[in-house]
C-alpha positions in Angstrom: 111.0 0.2 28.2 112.4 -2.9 27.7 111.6 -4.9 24.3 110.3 -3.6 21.0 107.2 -1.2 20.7 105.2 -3.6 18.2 103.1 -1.6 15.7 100.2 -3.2 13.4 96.6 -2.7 12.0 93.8 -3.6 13.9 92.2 -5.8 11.2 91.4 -9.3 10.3 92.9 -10.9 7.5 92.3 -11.0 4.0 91.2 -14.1 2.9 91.8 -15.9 -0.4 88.2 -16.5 -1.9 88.5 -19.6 -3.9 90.8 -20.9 -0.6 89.9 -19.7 2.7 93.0 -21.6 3.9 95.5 -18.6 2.5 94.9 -15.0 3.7 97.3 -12.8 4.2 97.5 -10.0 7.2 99.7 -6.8 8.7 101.7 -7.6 11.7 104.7 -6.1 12.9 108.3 -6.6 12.0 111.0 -5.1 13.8 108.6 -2.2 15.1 107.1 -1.4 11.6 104.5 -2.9 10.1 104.6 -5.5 7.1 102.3 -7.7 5.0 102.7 -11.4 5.4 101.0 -14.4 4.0 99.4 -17.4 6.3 98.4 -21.0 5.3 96.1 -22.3 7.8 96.8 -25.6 6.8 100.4 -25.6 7.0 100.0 -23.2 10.4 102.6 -21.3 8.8 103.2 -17.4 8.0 106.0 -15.7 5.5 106.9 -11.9 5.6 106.0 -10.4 2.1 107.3 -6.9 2.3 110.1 -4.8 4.0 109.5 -1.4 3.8 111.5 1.3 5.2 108.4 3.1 6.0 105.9 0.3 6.8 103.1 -1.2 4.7 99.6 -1.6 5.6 97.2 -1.7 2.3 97.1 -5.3 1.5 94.7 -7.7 -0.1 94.4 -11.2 -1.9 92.8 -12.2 -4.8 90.7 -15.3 -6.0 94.1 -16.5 -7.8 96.2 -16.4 -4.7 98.0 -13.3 -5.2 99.1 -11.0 -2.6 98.6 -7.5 -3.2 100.5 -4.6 -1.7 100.8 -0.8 -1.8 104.4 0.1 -1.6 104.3 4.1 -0.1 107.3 6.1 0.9 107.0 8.5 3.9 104.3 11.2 2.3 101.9 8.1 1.4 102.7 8.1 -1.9 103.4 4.7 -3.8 101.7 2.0 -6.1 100.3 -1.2 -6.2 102.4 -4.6 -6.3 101.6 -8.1 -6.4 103.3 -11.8 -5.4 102.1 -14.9 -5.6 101.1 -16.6 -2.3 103.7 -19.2 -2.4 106.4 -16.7 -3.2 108.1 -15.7 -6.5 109.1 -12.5 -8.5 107.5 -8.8 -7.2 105.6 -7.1 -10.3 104.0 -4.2 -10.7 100.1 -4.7 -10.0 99.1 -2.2 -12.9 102.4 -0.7 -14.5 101.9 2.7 -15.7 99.6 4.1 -13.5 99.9 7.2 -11.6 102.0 7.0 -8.2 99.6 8.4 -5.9 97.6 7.4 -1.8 95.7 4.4 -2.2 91.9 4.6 -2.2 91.2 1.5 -2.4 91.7 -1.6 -4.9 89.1 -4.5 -5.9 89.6 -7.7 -7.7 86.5 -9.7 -9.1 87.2 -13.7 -9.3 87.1 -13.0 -13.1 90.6 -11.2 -12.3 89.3 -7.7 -13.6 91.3 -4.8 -11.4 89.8 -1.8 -10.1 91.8 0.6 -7.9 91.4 4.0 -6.9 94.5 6.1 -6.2 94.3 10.2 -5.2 96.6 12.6 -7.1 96.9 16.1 -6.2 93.2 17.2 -5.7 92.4 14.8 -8.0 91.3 11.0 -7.3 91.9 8.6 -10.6 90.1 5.1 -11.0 91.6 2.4 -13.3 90.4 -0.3 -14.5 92.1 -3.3 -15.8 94.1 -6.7 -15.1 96.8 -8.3 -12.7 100.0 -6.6 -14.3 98.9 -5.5 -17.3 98.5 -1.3 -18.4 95.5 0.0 -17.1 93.1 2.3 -18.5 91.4 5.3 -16.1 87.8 5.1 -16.2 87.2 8.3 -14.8 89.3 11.5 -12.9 87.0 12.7 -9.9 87.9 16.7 -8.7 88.1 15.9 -4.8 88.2 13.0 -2.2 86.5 9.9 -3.3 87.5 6.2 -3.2 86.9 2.8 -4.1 84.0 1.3 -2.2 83.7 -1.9 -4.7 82.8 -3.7 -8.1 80.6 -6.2 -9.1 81.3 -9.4 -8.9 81.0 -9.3 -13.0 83.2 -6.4 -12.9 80.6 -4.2 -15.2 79.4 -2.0 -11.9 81.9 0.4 -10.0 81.1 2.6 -6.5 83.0 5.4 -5.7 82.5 6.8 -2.2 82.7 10.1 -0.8 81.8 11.6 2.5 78.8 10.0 3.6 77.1 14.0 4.2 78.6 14.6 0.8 75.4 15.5 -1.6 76.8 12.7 -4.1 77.6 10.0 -1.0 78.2 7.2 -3.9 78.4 7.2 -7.3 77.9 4.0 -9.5 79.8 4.1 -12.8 80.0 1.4 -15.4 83.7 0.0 -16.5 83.5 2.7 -19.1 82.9 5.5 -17.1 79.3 6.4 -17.7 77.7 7.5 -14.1 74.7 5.3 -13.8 73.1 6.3 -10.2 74.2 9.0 -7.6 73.4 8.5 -4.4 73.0 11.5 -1.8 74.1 12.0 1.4 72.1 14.6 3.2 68.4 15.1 3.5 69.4 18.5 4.0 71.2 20.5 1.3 73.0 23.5 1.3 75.7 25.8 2.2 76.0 27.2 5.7 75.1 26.2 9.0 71.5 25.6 10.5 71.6 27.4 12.9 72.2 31.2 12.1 75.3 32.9 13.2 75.7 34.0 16.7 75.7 38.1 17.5 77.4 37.3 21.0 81.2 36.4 19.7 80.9 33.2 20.4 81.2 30.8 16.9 78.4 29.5 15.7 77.5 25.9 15.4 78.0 23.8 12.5 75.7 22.8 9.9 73.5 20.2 11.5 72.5 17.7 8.8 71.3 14.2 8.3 70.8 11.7 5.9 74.9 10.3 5.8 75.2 7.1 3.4 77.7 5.1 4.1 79.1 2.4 0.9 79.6 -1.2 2.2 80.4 -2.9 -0.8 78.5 -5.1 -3.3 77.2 -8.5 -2.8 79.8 -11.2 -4.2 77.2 -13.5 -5.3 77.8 -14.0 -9.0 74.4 -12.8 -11.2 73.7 -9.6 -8.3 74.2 -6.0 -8.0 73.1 -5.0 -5.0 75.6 -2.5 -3.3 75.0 -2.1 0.8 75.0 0.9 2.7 74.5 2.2 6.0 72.1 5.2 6.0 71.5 7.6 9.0 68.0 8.5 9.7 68.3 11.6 11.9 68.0 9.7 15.2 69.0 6.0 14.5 70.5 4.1 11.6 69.7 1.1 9.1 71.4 -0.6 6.5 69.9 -0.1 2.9 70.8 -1.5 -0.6 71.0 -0.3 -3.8 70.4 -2.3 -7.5 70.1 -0.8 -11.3 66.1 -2.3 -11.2 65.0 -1.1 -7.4 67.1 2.2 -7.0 67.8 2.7 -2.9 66.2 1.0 -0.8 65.8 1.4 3.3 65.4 -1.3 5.3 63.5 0.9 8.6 62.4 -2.5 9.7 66.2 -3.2 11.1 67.5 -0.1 12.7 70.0 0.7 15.4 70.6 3.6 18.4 74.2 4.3 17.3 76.7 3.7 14.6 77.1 0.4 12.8 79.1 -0.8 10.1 77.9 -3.8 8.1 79.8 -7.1 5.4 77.7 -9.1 3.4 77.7 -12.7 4.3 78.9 -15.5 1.2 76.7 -16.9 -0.9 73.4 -15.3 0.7 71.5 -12.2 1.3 72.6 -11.7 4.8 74.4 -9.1 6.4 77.1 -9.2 9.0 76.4 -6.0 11.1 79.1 -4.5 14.1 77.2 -1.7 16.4 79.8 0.4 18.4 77.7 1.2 21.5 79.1 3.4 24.6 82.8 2.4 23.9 81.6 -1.1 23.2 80.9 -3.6 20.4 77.6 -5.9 19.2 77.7 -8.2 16.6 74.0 -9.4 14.6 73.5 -11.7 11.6 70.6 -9.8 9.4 68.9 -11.8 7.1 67.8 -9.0 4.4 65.3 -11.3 2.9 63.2 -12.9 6.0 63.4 -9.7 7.6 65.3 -11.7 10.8 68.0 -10.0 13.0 70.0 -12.4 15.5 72.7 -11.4 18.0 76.1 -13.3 17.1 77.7 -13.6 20.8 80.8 -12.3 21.7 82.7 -11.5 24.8 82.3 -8.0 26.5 84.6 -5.3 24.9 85.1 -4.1 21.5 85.0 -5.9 18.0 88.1 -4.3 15.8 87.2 -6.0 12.9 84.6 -9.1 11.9 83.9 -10.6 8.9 81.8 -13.3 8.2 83.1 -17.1 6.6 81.2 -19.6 4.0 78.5 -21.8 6.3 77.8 -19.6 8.8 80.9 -19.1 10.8 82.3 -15.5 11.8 85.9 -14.0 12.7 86.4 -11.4 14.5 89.5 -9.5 16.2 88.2 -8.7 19.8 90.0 -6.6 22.2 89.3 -4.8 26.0 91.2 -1.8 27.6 93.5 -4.8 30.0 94.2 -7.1 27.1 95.4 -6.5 23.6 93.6 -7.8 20.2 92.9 -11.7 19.8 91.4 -13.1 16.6 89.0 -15.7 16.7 87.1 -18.1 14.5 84.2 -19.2 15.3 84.5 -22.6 13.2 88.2 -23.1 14.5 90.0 -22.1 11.5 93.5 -21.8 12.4 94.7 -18.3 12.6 98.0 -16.1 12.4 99.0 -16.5 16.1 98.9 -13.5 18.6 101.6 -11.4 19.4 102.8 -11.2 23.1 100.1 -12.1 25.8 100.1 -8.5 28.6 97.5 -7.9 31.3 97.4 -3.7 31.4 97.6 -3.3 35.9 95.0 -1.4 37.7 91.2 -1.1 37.3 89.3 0.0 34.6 85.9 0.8 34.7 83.0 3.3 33.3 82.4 6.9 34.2 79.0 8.6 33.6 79.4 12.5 34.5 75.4 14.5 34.2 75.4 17.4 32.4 72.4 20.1 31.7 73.3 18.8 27.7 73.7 14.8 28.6 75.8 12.3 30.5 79.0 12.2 29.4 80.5 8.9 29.0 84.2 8.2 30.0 86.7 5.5 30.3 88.7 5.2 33.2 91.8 3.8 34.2 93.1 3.8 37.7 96.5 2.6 38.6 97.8 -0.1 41.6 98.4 2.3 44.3 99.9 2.0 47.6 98.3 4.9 49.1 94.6 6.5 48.9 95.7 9.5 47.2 93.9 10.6 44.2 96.3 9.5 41.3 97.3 12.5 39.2 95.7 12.1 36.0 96.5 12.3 32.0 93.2 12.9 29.5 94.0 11.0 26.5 91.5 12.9 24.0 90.7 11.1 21.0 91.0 12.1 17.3 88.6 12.3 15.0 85.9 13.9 15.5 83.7 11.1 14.0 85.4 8.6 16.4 85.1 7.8 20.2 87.4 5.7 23.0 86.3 2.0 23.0 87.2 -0.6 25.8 90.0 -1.4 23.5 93.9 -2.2 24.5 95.6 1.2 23.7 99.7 1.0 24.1 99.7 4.5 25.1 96.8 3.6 28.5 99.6 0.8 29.1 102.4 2.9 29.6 100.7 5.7 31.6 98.7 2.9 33.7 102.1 1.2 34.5 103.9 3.8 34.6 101.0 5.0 38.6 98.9 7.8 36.4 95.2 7.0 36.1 93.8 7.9 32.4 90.8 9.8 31.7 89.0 8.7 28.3 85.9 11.2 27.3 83.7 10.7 24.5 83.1 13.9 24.1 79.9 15.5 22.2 80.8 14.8 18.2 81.9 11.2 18.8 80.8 8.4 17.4 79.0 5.2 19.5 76.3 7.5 20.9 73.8 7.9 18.2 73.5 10.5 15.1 72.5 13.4 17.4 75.3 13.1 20.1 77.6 13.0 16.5 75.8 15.8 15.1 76.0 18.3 18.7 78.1 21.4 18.1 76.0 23.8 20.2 78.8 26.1 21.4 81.0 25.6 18.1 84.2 23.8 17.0 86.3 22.9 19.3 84.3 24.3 21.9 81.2 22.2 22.4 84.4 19.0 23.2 86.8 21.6 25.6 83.3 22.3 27.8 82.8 18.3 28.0 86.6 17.5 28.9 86.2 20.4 31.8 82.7 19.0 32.8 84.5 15.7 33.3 87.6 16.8 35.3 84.9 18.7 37.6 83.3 15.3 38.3 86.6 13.5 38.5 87.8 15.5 41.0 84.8 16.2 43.2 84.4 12.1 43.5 87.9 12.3 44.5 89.1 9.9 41.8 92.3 12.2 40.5 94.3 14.8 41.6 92.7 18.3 41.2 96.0 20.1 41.1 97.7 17.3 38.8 96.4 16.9 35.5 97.6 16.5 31.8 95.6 16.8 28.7 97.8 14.5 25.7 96.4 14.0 22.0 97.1 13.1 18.4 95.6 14.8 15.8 91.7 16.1 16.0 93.1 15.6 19.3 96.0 17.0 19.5 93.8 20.0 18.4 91.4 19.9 21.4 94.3 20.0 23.7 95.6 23.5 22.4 92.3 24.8 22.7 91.7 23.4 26.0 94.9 25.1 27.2 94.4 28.2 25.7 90.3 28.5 26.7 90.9 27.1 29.9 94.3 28.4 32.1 94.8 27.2 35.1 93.0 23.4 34.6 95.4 21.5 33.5 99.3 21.6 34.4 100.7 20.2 31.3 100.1 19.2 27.6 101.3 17.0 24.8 99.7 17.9 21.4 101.0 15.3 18.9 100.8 16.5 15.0 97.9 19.2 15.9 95.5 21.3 13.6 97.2 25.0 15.3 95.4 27.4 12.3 92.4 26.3 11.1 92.4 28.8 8.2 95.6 27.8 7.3 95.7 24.6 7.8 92.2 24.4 5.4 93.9 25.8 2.8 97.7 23.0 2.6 95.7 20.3 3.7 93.5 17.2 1.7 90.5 17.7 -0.1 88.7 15.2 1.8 89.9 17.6 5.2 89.4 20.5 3.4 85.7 19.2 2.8 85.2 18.6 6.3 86.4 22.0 7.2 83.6 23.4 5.1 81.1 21.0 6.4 82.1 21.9 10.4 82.4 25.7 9.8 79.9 25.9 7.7 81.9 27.4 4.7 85.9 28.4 3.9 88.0 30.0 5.8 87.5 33.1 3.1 83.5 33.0 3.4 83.3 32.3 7.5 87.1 33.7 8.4 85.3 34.9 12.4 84.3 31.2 12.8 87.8 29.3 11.8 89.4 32.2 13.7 87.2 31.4 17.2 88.2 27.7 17.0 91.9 28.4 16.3 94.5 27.3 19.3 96.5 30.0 17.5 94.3 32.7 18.5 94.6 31.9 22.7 98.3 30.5 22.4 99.3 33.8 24.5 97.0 32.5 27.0 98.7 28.8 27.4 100.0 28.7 31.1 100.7 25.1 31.7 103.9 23.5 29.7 103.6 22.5 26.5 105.1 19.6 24.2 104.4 19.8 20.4 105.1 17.0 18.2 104.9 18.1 14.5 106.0 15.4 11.4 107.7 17.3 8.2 105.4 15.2 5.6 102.4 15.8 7.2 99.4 16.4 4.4 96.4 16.2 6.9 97.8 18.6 9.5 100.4 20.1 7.5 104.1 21.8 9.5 103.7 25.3 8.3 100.8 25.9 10.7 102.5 24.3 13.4 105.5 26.1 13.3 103.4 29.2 13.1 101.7 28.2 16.3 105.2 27.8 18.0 106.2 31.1 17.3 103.4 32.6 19.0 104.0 30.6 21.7 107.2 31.8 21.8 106.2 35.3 21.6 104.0 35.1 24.2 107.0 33.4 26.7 104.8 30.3 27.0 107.1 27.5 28.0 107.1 24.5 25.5 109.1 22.3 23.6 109.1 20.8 20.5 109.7 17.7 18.9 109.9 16.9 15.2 109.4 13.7 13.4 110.7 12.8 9.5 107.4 11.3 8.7 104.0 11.6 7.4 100.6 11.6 9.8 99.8 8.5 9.2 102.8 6.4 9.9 104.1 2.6 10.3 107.1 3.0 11.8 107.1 1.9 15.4 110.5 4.0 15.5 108.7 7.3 15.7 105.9 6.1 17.7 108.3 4.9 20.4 110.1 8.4 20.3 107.5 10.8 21.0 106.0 7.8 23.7 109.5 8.3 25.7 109.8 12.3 25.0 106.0 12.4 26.5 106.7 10.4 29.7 109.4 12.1 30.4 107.8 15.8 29.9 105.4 14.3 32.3 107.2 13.1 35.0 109.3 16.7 34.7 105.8 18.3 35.1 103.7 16.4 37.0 103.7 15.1 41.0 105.8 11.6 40.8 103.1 9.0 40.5 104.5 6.6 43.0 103.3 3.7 41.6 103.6 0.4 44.0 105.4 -1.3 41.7 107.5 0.7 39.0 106.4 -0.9 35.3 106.8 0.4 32.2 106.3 -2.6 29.6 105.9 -2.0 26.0 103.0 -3.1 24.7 101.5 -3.5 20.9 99.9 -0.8 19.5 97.5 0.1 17.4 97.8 2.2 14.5 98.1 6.2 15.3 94.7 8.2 15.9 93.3 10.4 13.1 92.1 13.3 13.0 
């Protein structure tokens, strides 16, 4: 690779609210990613930080001051603010605890809220641009900021959207005013009982999620939006001290949306991610009116809407990397480097006796009809899925003559609350029979190489791959599992509380009260049966899927004889470095081309490419 791997945040800008010609955005600098300030007017942009380890939390308040969170390599930092036009760098509330940023709000009043998690802990404060604040309350477990009123008297703090408290409203001073629930369904343990059979049982299948989208900005309202799921479909819904929650069942949608309030009105900006794809709508909460806002075929990264009408969004597709646009012509930060990923991409739909299983596929320029042997990138999450979206990583391996297999397995997102919700043959499990169900129908059709596969993932991931390699010998003839959950069990216990919530909601309890399940979905309980070569990437600050684990996992491997490497990286799981990204990119190419039939591309490329932020588990 020839040039700089470029790394930023898939996300529009921020945009100044008294002056929507100032915003400020994340782009790369010298392969990490940096915060820098752009005045439309002037068509001109200025780098705000320069952080060994990258900065992505950013934001810009009605005064024209930039905010930053300043984190070293465990995601650990504080908030710091500079004025638009430049100046001194102060401390954006001076005392308060170092901790990872949860989120920070600033009403055009200038009243500061922020969120910041420390320990097991999660602390919001409450106060102004660089003075002391004062903490308004200390939650015991995962929560963070999902907004404040725009009179600065209302605060909601979100936690998992299953969570039995999903939101919490608190006033300024701490008193808890409403608590919103997730589930319909409340309880410990799974629906479905145990199985007697040895194999793990499912998890718990609930419904009901509420999802905090913020409050309305509109000076004299209240009203915080949500996106609810009703079992089979979802619908935005709204929330005010006089009305309570309210549903709105007259607007609802197959799968998963996210939703922005429009300026100055009761309208709703609303983004559905459907079968790897993105649909924009303006909802008009008060008429009761929904209208398709149209945009080009692909996926929609980010969109917000603009004063009169207008809309940006950041749209992307698997051959071409993320472009902003503005619907009313607003000059925006320009692009980075313009790339056209070769080969073709198109859809897959593979039957199965549980559904059709969607995948993304990417098939390289060949000069022969020989099935092209073929790398499953699996996606992290679960609560995610593969969109026709520009991925760095489907660059490389496209240009590089391998054709890339993209599942959306069952548990991803895009599909609807039921395909989210469907863990009928346990963790792990339910997404390794879908990746092999997939790789059947690949290679009947012809499409890749039977004896030629690779499975490579980050994360969730990273996860599935050690389990496919361990539950499935012989498929697959090499994989790259990049900062992988190895021990479930002990991984639950040294990592988040927000994972460690999750844990309990998958399993259906702790690794103490259902030790048989987390010990079914381990990787670490087949490692001995791993025959295809193995590269492990692990990162020494890693909170969400911590080392210890890891290493543990690469001992039995080692035990066992299994043939691996490993590869360690001095950073965190979520990083902004392009440094590191780039590193395990080239280590993985070259354990495939070691361990795979040379691709014989027709013409050899391998051109960097931006990319996105790394997959989460």
């Amino acid at each position: 690779m020839s040039s700089p791997y470029q790394v930023f945040v898939a996300a529009l800008p921020d945009v100044c609210p008294a002056d929507p010609r100032r915003m400020v955005f994340t782009a790369d600098s010298g392969g990490r990613c940096e915060v820098f300030t752009w005045d439309a007017a002037a068509r001109r942009a200025r780098q705000v930080t320069d952080n060994p380890d990258g900065t992505a939390h950013r934001a810009i308040d009605a005064d024209g001051y930039v905010w930053w969170f300043e984190e070293d390599a465990t995601g650990r930092g504080r908030w710091w603010f500079q004025h638009f036009d430049g100046g001194p760098r102060l401390p954006g509330l001076p005392g308060a605890p170092a901790g990872q940023a949860r989120g920070l709000a600033v009403t055009a009043g200038g009243t500061v809220a922020a969120a910041v998690a420390d320990g097991r802990e999660t602390v919001v404060l409450v106060g102004r641009r660089g003075r002391v604040p004062r903490e308004v309350v200390r939650t015991h477990g995962s929560c963070r900021l999902g907004g404040i009123t725009a009179d600065g008297t209302l605060i909601a703090l979100a936690s998992s959207a299953d969570d039995v408290a999903a939101v919490t409203l608190v006033t300024r001073e701490g008193r808890t005013v409403a608590t919103l629930p997730g589930p319909a369904r409340t309880g410990g343990g799974p629906t479905n009982p145990p199985r007697t059979d040895g194999a793990p049982a499912s998890p718990p299948q609930t419904d009901g999620g509420l999802w905090c989208q913020g409050f309305s900005s509109r000076a004299g309202h209240q009203e915080l939006l949500l996106v609810q799921d009703l079992g089979d479909c979802y619908a935005p819904a709204t929330w005010t001290p006089e009305e309570g929650l309210r549903t709105h069942r007259w607007c609802t949608f197959d799968t998963e949306i996210s939703a922005r309030w429009c300026p100055r009105a009761r309208e709703v900006l609303v983004r559905q991610d459907r079968h790897g794809r993105s649909l924009l709508y303006r909802v008009d909460l008060g008429r009761r009116a929904r209208t398709i806002v149209p945009t080009p075929a692909g996926s929609l990264l980010d969109a917000a809407p603009r004063p009169g009408g207008a809309v940006d969004y950041l749209w992307t597709d698997t051959a071409h990397p993320p472009l902003l646009v503005a619907t009313d012509g607003i000059a925006l930060p320009p692009p980075g480097p313009s790339t056209v990923v070769p080969g073709r991409h198109t859809d897959l739909w593979t039957p199965t006796p549980w559904g059709r299983l969607h995948t993304l596929l990417s098939l390289p320029e060949r000069a022969h009809a020989a099935p092209s042997p073929a790398v499953f990138l699996v996606h992290g999450g679960p609560a995610d899925h593969d969109r026709d979206a520009y991925d760095a990583t489907v660059h490389s391996l496209v240009a590089s003559g391998y054709a890339v297999v993209r599942v959306n397995y069952r548990g991803s997102t895009g599909y609807g609350p039921r395909w989210r919700r469907a863990f009928p043959s346990g963790v792990g499990h339910t997404q390794v029979e879908d990746l092999t169900a997939v790789r059947a129908d690949l290679v009947a059709r012809g499409l890749v190489a039977g004896g030629a596969s690779a499975l490579w993932g980050v994360s969730w991931g990273a996860y599935l791959v050690l389990l496919a390699l361990g539950t499935r010998p012989g498929l697959w003839q090499a994989g790259i599992a990049v900062k992988p959950v190895a021990d479930w069990a002990a991984a639950h216990r040294s990592t988040t509380p927000a994972l460690r919530a999750l844990d309990i909601r998958l399993f259906g309890g702790t690794p103490d009260e259902v030790p048989e399940r987390y010990a079914a979905s381990s990787p670490l309980t087949c490692a001995a049966s791993v025959q295809a070569p193995l590269l492990v990437v692990g990162a020494t600050h890693d909170a969400k899927c911590p080392p210890g684990q890891i290493r543990t996992y690469l001992a039995a491997l080692a035990a066992a004889d299994v043939p691996h490497e490993a590869m360690w990286l001095d950073t965190g799981h979520d990083g902004y470095d392009g440094a590191a990204h780039v590193a395990v990119l080239r280590r993985s190419l070259l354990f495939l081309r070691d361990r795979l039939p040379d691709p014989a591309p027709r013409a050899p490329r391998r051109p960097p490419a931006p990319a996105g932020g790394p997959r989460s588990r």
